[in-house]
MDTraj code that builds the backbone (N, CA, C; nanometers):
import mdtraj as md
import numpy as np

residues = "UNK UNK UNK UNK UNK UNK UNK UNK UNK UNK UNK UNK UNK UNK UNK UNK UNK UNK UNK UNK UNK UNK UNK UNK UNK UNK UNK UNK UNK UNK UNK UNK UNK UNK UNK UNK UNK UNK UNK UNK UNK UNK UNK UNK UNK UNK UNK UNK UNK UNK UNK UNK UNK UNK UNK UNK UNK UNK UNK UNK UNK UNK UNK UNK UNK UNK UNK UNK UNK UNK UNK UNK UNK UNK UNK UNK UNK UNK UNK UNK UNK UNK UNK UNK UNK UNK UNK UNK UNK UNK UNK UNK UNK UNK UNK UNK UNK UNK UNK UNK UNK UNK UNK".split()
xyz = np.array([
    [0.3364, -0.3214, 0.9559],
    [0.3667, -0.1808, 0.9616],
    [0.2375, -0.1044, 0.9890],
    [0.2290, 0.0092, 1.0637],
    [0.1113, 0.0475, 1.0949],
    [0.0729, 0.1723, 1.0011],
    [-0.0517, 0.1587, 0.9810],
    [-0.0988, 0.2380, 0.8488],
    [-0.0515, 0.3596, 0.8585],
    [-0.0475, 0.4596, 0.9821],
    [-0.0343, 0.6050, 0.9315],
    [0.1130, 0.5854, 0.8634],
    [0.2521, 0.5017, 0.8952],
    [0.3322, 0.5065, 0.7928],
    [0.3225, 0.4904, 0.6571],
    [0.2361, 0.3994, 0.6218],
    [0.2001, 0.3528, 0.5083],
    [0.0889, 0.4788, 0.4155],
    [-0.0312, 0.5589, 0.5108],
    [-0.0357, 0.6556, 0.4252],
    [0.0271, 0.7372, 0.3645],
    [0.1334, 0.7661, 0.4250],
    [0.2121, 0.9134, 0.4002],
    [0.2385, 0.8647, 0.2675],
    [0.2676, 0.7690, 0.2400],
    [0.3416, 0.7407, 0.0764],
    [0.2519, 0.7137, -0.0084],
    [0.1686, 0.6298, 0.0513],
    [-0.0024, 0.6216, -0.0344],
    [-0.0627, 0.7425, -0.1129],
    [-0.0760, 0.8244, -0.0005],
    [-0.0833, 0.9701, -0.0697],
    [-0.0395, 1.0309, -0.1870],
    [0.0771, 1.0127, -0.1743],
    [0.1737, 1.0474, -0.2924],
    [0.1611, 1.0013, -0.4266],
    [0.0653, 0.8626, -0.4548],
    [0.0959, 0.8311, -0.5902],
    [-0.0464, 0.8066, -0.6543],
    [-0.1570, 0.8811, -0.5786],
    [-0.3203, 0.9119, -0.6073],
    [-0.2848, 0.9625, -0.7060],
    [-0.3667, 0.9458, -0.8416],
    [-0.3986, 1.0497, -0.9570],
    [-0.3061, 0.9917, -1.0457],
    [-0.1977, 0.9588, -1.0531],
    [-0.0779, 0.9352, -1.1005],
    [-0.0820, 0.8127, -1.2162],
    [-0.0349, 0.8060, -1.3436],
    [-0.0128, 0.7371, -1.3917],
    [0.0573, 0.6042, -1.3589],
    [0.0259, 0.4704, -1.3432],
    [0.1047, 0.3254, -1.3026],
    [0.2094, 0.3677, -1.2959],
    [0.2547, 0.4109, -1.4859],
    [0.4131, 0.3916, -1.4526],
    [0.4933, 0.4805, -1.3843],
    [0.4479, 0.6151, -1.3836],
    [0.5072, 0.7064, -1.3386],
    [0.5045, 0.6378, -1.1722],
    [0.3740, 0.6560, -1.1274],
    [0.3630, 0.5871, -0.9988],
    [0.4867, 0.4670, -0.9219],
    [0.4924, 0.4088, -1.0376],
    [0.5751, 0.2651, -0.9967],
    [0.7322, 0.3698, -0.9834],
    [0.7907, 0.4027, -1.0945],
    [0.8845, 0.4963, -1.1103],
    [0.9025, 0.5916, -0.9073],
    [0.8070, 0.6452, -0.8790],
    [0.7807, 0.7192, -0.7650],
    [0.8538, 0.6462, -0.6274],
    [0.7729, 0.5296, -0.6681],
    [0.8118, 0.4389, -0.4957],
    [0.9597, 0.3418, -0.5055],
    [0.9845, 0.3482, -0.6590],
    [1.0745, 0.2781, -0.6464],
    [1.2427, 0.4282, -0.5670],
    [1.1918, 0.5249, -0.5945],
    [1.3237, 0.5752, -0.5525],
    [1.2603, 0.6722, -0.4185],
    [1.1337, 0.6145, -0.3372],
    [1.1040, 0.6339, -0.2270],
    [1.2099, 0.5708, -0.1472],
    [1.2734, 0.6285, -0.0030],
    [1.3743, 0.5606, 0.0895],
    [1.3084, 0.4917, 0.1964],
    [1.1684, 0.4580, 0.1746],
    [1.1122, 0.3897, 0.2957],
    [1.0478, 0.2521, 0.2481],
    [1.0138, 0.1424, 0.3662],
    [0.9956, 0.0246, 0.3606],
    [0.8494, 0.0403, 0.3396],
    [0.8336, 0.1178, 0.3728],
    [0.6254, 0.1094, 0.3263],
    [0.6364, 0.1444, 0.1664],
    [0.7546, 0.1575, 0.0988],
    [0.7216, 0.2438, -0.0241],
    [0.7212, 0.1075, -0.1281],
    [0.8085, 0.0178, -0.0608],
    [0.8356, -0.1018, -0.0867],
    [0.6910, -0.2245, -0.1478],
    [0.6336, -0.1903, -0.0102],
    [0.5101, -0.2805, -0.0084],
    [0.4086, -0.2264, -0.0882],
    [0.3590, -0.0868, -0.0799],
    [0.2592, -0.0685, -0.1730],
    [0.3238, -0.0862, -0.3416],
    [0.4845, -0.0525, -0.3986],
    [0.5186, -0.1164, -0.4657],
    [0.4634, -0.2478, -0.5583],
    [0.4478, -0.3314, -0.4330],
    [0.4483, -0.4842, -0.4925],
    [0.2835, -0.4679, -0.4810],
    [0.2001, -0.4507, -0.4386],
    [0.0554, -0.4042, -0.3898],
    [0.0315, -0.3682, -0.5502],
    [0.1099, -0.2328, -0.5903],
    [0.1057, -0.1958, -0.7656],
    [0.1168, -0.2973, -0.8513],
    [0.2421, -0.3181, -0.8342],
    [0.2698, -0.4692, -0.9434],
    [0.1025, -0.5499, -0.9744],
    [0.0776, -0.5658, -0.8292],
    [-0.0061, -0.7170, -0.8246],
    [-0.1151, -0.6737, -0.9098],
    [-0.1628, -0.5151, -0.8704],
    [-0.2648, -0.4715, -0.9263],
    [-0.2820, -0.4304, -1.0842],
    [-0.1224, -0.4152, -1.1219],
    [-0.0930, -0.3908, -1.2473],
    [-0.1190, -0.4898, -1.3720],
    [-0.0440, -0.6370, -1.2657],
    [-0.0371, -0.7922, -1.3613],
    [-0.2361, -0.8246, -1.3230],
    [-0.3248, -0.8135, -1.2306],
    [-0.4545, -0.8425, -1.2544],
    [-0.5142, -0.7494, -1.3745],
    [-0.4548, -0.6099, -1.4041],
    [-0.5429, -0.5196, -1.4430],
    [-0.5215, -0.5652, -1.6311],
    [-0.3711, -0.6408, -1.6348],
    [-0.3449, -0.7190, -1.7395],
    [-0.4046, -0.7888, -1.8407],
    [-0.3790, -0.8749, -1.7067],
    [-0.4310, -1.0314, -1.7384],
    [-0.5860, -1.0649, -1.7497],
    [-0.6517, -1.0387, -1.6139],
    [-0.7942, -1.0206, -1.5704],
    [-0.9028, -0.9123, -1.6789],
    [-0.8334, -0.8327, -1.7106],
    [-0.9211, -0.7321, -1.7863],
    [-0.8834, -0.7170, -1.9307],
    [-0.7490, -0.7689, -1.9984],
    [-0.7217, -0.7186, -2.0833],
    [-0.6789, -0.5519, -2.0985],
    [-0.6221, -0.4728, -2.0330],
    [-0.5965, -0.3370, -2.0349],
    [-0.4133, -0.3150, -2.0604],
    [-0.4204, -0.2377, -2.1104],
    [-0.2704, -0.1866, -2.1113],
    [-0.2020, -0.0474, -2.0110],
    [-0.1274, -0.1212, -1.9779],
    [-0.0636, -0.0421, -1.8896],
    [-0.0501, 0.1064, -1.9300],
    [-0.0035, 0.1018, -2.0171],
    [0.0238, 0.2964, -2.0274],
    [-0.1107, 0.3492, -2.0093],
    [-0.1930, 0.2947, -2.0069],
    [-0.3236, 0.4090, -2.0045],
    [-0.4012, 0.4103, -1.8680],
    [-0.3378, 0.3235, -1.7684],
    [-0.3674, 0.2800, -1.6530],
    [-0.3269, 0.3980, -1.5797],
    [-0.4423, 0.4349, -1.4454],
    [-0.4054, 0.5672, -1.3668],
    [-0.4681, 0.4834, -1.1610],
    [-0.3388, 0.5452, -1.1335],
    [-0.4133, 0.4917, -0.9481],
    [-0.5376, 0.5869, -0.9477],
    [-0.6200, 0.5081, -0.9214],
    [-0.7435, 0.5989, -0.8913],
    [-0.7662, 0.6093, -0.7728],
    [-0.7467, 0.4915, -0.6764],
    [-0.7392, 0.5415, -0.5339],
    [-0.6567, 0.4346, -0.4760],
    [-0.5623, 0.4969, -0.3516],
    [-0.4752, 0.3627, -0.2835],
    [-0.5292, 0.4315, -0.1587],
    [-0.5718, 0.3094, -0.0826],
    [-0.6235, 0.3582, 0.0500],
    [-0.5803, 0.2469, 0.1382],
    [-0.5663, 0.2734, 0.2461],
    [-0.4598, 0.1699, 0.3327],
    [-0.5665, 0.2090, 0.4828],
    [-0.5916, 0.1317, 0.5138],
    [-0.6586, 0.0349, 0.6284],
    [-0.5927, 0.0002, 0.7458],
    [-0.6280, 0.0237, 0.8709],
    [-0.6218, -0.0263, 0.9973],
    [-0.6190, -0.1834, 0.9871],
    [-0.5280, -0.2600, 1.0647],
    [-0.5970, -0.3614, 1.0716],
    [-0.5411, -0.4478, 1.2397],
    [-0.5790, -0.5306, 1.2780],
    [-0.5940, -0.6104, 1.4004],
    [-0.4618, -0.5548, 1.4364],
    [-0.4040, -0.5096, 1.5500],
    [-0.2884, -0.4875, 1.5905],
    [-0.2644, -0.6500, 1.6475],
    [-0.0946, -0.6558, 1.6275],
    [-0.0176, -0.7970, 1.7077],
    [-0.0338, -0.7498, 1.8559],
    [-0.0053, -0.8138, 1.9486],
    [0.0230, -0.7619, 2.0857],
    [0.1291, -0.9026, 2.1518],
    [0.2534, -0.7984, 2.1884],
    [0.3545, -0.8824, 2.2373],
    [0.4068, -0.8838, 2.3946],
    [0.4326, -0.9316, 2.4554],
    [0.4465, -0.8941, 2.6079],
    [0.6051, -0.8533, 2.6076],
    [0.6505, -0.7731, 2.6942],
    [0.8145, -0.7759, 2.7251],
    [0.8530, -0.7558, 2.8498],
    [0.9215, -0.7977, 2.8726],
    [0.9206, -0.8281, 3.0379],
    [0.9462, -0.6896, 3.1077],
    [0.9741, -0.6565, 3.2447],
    [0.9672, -0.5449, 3.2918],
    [1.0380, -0.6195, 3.4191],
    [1.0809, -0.4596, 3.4651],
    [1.1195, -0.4998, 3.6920],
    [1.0508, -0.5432, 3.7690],
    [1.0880, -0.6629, 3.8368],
    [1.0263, -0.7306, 3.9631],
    [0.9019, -0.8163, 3.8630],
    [0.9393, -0.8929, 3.7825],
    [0.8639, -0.9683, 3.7258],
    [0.6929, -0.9332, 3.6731],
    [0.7055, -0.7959, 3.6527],
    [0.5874, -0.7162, 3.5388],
    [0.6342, -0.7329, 3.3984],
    [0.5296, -0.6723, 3.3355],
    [0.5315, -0.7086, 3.1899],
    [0.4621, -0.5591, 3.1043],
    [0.5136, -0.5725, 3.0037],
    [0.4971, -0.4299, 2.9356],
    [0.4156, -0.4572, 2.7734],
    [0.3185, -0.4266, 2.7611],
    [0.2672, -0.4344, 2.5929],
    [0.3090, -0.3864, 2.5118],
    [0.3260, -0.4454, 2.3983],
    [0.4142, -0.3720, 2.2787],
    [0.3072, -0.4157, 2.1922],
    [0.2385, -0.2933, 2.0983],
    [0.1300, -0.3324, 1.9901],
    [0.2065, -0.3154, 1.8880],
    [0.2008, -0.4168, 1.8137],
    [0.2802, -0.3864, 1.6906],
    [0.1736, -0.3992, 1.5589],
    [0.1737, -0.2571, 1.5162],
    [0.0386, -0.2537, 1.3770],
    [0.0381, -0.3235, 1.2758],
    [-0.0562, -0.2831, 1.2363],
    [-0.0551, -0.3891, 1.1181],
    [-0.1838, -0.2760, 0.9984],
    [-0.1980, -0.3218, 0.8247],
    [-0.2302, -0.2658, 0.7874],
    [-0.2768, -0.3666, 0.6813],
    [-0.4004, -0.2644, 0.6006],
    [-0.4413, -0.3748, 0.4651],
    [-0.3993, -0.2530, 0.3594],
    [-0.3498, -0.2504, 0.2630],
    [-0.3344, -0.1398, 0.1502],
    [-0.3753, -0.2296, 0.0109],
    [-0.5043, -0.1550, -0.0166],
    [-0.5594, -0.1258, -0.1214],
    [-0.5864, -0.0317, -0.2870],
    [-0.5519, -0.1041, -0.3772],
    [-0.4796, 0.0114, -0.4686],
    [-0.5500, -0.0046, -0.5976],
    [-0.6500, 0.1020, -0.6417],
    [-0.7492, 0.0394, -0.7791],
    [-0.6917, 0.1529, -0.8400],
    [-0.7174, 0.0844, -0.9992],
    [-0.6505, 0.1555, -1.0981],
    [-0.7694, 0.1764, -1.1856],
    [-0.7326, 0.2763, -1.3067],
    [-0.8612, 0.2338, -1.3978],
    [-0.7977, 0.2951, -1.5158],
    [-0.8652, 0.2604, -1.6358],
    [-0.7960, 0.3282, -1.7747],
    [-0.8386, 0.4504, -1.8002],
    [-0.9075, 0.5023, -1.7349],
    [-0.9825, 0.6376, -1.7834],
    [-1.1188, 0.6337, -1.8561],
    [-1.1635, 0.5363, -1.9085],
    [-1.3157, 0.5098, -1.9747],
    [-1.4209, 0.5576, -1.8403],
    [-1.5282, 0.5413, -1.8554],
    [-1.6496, 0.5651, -1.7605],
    [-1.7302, 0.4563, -1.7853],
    [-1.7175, 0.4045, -1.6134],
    [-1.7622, 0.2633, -1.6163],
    [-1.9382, 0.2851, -1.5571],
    [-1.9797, 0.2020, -1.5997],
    [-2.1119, 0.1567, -1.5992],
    [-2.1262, 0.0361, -1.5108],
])
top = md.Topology()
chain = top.add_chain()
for i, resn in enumerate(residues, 1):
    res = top.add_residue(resn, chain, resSeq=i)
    for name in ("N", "CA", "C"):
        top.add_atom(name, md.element.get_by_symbol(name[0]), res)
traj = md.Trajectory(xyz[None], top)
């Protein structure tokens, strides 16, 4: 999916508490809302497990979503030409933090 879809919803859940956040995308109607979704999760179960932190006190501090290598597909065309179809692609990145001041 190509990032500027994927910002528009990114946007939306900066500042925001996890859960509320998670709450947000789940009754988003789009497929990018989906992926940064699971992007949360992943970041939620590391921020867990990896750090010892609890979720309720967890806030997105920044989700930032990335360009990345476009696919490129050929499709045929009249009199045996050919037409490019770039199909995007994206990296989405999503850090959380508890609110302490890190050192």
């Amino acid at each position: 999916m190509s990032a500027q879809k994927v910002r528009e919803v990114a946007r939306q859940i900066q500042g925001m508490t996890a859960l509320h956040a998670k709450a947000v995308l789940a009754s988003v109607p789009r497929k990018s809302a989906r992926l940064i979704a699971k992007t949360l999760a992943s970041a939620i179960a590391n921020a867990e497990n990896n750090n010892n932190l609890k979720v309720e006190t967890l806030r997105v501090k920044e989700a930032w979503v990335g360009q990345a290598t476009p696919a490129r597909r050929m499709m045929t065309r009249a009199r045996g030409s050919a037409a490019t179809i770039i199909k995007g692609n994206c990296h989405i990145r999503i850090v959380l933090s508890d609110g302490r001041k890190e050192t």
